[in-house]
C-alpha positions as a printed NumPy array, in Angstrom:
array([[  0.   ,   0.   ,   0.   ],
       [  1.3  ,   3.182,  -0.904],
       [  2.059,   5.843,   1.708],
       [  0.316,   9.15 ,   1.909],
       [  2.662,  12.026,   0.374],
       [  4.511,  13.931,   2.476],
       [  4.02 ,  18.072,   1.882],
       [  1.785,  20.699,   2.419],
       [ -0.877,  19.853,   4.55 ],
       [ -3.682,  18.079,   3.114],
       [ -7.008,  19.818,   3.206],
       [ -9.114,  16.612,   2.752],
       [ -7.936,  15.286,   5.858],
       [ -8.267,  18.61 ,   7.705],
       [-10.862,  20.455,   9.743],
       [-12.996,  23.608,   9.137],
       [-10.955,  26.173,   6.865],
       [ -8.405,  23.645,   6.129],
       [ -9.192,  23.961,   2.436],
       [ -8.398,  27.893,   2.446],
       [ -4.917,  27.086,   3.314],
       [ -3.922,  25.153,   0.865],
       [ -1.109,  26.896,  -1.18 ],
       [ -1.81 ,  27.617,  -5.04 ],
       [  1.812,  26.679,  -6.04 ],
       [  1.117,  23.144,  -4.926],
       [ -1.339,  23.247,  -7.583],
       [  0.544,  24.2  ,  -9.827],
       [  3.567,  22.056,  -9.458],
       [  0.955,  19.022,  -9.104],
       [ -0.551,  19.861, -12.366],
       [  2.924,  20.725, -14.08 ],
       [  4.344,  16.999, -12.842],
       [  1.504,  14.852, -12.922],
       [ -0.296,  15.924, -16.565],
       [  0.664,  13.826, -19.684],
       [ -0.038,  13.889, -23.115],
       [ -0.824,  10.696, -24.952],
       [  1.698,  10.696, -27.493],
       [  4.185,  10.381, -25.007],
       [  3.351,   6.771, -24.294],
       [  3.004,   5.953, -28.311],
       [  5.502,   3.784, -28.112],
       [  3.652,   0.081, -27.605],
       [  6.621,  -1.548, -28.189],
       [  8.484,   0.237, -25.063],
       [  5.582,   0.19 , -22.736],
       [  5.3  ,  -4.033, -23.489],
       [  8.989,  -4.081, -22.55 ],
       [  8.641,  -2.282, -19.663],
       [  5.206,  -4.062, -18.696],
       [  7.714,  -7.612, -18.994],
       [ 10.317,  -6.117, -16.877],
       [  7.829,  -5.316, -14.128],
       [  6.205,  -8.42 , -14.284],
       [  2.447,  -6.768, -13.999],
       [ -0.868,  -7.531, -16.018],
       [ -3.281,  -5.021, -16.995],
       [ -6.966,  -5.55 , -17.897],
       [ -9.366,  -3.27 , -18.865],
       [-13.02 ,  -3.522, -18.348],
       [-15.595,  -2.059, -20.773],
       [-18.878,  -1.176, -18.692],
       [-22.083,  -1.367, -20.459],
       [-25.649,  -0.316, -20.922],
       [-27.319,  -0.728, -24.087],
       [-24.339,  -0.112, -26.552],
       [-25.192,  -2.673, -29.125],
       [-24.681,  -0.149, -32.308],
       [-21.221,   0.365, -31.351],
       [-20.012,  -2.511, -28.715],
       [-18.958,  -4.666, -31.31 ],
       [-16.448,  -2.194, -33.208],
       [-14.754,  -1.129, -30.217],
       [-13.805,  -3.954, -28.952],
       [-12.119,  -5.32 , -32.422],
       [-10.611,  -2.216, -32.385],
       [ -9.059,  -2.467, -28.595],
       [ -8.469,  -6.39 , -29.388],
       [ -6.673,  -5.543, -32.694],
       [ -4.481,  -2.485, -31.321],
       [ -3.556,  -3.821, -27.531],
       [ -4.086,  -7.659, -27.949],
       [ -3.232,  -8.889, -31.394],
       [ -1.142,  -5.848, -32.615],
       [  0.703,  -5.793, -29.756],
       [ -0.129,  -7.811, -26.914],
       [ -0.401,  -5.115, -24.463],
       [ -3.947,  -6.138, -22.518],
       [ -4.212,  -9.44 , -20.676],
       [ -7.645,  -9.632, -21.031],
       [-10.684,  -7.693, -22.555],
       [-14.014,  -7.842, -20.163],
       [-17.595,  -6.488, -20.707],
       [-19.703,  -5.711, -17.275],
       [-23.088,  -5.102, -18.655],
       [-25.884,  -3.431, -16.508],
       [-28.987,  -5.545, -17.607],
       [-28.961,  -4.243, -21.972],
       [-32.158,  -5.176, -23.126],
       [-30.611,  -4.259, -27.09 ],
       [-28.58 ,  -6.845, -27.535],
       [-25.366,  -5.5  , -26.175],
       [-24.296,  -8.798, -23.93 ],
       [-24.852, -10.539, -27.017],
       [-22.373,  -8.812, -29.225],
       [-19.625,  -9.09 , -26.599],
       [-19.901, -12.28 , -26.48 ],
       [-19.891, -13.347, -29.928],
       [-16.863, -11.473, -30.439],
       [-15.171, -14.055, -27.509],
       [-14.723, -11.848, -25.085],
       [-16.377, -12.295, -21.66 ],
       [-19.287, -10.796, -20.455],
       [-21.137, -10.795, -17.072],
       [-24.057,  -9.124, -15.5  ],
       [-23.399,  -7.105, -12.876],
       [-26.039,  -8.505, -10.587],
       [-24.447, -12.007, -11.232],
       [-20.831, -10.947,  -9.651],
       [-20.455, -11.305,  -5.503],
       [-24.616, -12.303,  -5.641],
       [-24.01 , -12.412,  -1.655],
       [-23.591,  -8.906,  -1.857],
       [-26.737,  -7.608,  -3.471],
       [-27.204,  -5.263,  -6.222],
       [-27.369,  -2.068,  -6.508],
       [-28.436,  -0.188,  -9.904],
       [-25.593,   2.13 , -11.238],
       [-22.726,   1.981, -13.1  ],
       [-20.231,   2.093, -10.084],
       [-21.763,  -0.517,  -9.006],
       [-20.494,  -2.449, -11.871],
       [-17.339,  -1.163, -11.482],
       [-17.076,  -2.481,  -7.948],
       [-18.168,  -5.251,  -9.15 ],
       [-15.448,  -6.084, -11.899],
       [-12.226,  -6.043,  -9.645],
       [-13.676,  -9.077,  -8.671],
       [-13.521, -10.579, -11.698],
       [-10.779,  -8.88 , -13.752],
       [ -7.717, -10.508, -12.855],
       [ -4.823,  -7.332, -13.94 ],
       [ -2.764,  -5.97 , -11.38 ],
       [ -3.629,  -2.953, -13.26 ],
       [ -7.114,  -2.072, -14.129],
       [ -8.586,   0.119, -16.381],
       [-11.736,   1.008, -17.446],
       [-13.122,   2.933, -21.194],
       [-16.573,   4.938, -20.14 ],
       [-19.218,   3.838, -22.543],
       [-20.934,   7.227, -22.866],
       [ -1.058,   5.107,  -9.088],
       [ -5.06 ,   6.257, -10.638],
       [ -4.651,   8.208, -14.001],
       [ -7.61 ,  10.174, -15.371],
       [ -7.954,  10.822, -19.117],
       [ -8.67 ,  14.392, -20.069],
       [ -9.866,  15.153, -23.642],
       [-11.266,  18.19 , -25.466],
       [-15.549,  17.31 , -25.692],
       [-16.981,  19.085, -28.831],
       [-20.582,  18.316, -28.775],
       [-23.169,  16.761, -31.771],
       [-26.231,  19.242, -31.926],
       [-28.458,  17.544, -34.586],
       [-25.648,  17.588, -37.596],
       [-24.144,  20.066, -36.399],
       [-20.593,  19.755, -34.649],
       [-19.985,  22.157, -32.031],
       [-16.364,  22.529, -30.685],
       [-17.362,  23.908, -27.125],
       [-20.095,  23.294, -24.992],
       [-19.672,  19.701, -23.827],
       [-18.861,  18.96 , -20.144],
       [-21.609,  21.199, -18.47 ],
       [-21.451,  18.723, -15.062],
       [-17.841,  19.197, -14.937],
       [-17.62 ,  22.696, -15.303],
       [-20.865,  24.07 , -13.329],
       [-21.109,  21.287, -10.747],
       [-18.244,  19.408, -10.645],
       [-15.379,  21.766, -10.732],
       [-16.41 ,  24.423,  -8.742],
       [-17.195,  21.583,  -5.936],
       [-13.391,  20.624,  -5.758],
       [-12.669,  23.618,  -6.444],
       [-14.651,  25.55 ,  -2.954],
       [-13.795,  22.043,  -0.616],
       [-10.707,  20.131,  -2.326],
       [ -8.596,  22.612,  -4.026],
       [ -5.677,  19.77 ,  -4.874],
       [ -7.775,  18.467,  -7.008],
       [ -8.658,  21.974,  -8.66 ],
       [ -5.882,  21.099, -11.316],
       [ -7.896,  17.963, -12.612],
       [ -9.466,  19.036, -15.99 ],
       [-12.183,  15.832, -16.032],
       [-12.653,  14.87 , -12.805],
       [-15.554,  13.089, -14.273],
       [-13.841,  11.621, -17.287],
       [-14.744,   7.422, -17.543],
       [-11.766,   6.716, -18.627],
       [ -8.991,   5.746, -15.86 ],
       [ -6.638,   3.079, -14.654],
       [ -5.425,   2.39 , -11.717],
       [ -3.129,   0.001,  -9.208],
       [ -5.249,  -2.917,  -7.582],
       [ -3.242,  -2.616,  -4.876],
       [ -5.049,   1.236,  -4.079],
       [ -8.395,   0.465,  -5.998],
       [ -9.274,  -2.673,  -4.003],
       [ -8.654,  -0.137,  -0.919],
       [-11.128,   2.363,  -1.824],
       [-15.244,   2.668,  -1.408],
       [-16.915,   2.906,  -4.376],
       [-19.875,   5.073,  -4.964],
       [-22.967,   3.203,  -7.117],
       [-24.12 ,   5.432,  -9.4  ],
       [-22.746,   8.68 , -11.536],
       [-20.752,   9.835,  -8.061],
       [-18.162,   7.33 ,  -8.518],
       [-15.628,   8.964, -10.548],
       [-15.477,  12.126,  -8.517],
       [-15.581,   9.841,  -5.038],
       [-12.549,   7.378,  -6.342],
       [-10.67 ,  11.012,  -7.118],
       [-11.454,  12.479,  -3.65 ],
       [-10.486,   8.89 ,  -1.583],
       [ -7.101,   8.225,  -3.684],
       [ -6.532,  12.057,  -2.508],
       [ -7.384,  11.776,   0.854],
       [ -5.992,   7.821,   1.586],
       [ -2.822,   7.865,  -0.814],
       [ -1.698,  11.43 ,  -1.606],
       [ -2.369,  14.019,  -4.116],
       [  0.919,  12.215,  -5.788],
       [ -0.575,   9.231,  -6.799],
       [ -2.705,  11.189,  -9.463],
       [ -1.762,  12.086, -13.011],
       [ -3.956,  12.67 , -15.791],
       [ -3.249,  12.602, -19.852],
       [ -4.626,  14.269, -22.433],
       [ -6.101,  12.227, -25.015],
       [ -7.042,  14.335, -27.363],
       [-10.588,  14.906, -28.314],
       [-13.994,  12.929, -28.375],
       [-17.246,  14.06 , -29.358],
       [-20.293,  13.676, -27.252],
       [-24.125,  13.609, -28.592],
       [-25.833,  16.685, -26.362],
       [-27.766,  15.266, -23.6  ],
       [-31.507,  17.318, -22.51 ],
       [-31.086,  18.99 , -18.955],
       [-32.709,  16.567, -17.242],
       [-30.003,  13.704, -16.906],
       [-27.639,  16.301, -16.52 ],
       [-29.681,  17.575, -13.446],
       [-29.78 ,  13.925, -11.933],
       [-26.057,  13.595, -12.423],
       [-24.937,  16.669, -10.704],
       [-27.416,  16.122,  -8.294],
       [-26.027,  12.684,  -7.819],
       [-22.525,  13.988,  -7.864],
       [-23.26 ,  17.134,  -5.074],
       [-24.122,  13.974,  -2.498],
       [-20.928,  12.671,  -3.034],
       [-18.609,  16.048,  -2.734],
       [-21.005,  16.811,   0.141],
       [-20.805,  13.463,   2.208],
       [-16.739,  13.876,   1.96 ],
       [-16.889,  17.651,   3.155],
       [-19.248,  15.804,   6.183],
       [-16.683,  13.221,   6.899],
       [-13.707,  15.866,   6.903],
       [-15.213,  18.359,   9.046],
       [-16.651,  15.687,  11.133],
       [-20.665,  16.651,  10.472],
       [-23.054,  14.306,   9.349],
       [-24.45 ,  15.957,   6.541],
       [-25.373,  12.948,   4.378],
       [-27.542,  12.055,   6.811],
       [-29.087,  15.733,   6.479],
       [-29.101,  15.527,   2.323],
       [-32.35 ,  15.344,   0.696],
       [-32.111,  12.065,  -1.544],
       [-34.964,  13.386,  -4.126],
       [-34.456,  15.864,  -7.217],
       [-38.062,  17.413,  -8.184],
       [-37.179,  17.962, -11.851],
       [-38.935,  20.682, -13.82 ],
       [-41.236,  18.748, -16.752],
       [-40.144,  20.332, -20.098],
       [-43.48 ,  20.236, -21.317],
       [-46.096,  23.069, -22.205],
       [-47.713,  22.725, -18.83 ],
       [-45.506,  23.501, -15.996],
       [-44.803,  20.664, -13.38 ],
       [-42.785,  19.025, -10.681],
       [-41.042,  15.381, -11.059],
       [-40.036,  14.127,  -8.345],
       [-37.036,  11.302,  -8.428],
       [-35.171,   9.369,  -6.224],
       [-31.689,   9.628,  -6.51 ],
       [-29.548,   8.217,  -4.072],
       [-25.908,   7.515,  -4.286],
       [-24.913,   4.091,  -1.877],
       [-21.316,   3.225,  -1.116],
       [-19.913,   0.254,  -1.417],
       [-17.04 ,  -0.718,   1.17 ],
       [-13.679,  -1.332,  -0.22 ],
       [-13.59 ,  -4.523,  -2.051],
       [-11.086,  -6.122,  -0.402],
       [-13.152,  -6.29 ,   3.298],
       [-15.121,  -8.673,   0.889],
       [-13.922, -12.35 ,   1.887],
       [-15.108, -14.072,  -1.281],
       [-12.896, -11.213,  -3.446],
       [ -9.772, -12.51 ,  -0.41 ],
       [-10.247, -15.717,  -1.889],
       [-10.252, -15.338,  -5.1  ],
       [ -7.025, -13.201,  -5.014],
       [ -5.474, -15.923,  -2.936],
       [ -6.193, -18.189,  -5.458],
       [ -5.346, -15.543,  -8.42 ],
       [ -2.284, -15.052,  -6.871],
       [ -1.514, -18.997,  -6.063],
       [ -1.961, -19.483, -10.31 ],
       [ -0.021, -16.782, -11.562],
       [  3.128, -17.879,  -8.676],
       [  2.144, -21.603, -10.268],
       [  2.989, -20.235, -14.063],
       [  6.091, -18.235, -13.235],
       [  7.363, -21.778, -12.086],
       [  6.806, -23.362, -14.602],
       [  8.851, -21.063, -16.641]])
């Protein structure tokens, strides 16, 4: 387990007011140090080498919900670039959240594995949400590394999001959660992490050895909750981010947006509790009343409510399987 950084004093561990003194050159130096581009790890060739040499596996997991137009092509894609290309993935898994279009399907015609989320660690339960099925893979991706592609150390991706309006390409105007909920959040309560461009980016990777430590959030508040924890158990340090350029985004109505940065406010909020030692997710309101965008003017009221999941490895049947993980891969090298 890595050790907590060493430094100026962290404000998410701190108490009231912390956050105001935390000094802007740390910032600065942070995002100087830790912020990549993608190019500079072009080199497949060199990072296999250097995977060898270390000895580690990486997997990545592709979570799911209804992507059957465009499952199928991404994964030959990811197989044909990081598996047969060059074999840089150990293995290629789909987590679907109950598609009803086919998606499960696809995956698995294509060979590579797919499971439903409700169907991994049954003796926990289920909860709805897609960090619940991220949870729920690091018990059955096998890496030592894990990363995971968004469908719609811990290194965020960071990317430029021009938007589709009808036909029309726009080349601002995506990321309105990140920039008018997210952001100013970390901004006001965890200014180390003001320097992270897409805190809410699905795209990351990250050591088992500090993801199997952390709680997971269920639902949309997972990205920005695995981003506060590896800050506040493991060091502002441990993060990097790279710039991968740019992907487009199809523009989303208000209304999801409003349940995710409703969804993501609980999670900044019940952090802020914990550090200044206040309850305040019991306090939270766990209902959005949405505005109906329809002629006549009304009130929707919905539910959302993020739950969080302990860290995976206070899970005994995830101890097992590691133990016996661990007892196959000692087995191979042994053989060799």
């Amino acid at each position: 387990m890595t050790a907590p950084s060493s430094g100026p004093p962290h404000p998410a561990r701190g108490g009231p007011g912390a956050a105001r003194n935390w000094p802007a050159a740390a910032s600065d130096a942070w995002f100087a140090g830790h912020t990549f581009d993608a190019e500079e790890f072009g080199d497949l060739d060199a990072l296999l080498a250097l995977k060898r040499a270390r000895g580690v596996t990486i997997s990545l997991g592709l979570p799911a919900l209804n992507e059957q137009p465009t499952i199928g092509r991404e994964i030959q894609i990811l197989r044909r670039a990081l598996i047969d290309e060059v074999p840089f993935l150990d293995e290629i898994v789909v987590i679907d959240s109950g598609s009803v279009d086919g998606t499960a399907e696809v995956a698995r015609r294509l060979g590579v594995p797919t499971y439903h989320h409700a169907e991994i660690l049954p003796g926990e339960g289920t909860y709805t949400g897609k960090g619940e099925s991220l949870w729920k893979s690091l018990h059955i991706l096998r890496g030592d590394l894990v990363a995971w592609v968004d469908r719609i150390g811990y290194v965020k991706g960071f990317y430029r999001r021009p938007i589709r309006l009808g036909g029309r390409r726009a080349e601002s105007g995506g990321g309105r959660v990140t920039e008018l909920t997210a952001r100013p959040l970390l901004n006001l309560f965890f200014p180390e992490l003001a320097g992270v461009i897409q805190p809410l980016a699905g795209e990351y990777a990250g050591r088992r050895e500090i993801l199997e430590r952390l709680p997971f959030f269920t639902g949309y508040g997972v990205e920005i909750g695995l981003l506060i924890d590896v800050l506040r158990r493991f060091g502002l340090d441990q993060i990097g981010q790279v710039n991968l350029g740019s992907r487009v985004h199809r523009n989303r109505d208000l209304t999801p947006l409003s349940v995710m940065a409703f969804a993501i406010a609980q999670v900044v909020m019940t952090r802020v509790g914990e550090r200044i030692r206040a309850p305040l997710g019991a306090w939270m309101h766990t209902a959005i009343n949405l505005v109906s965008p329809g002629g006549a003017l009304s009130l929707e009221r919905r539910e959302v409510r993020e739950r969080e999941r302990p860290p995976i490895m206070t899970v005994p049947e995830y101890r097992r399987r590691r133990a016996l993980v661990g007892a196959a891969g000692r087995a191979a090298t042994g053989a060799r």
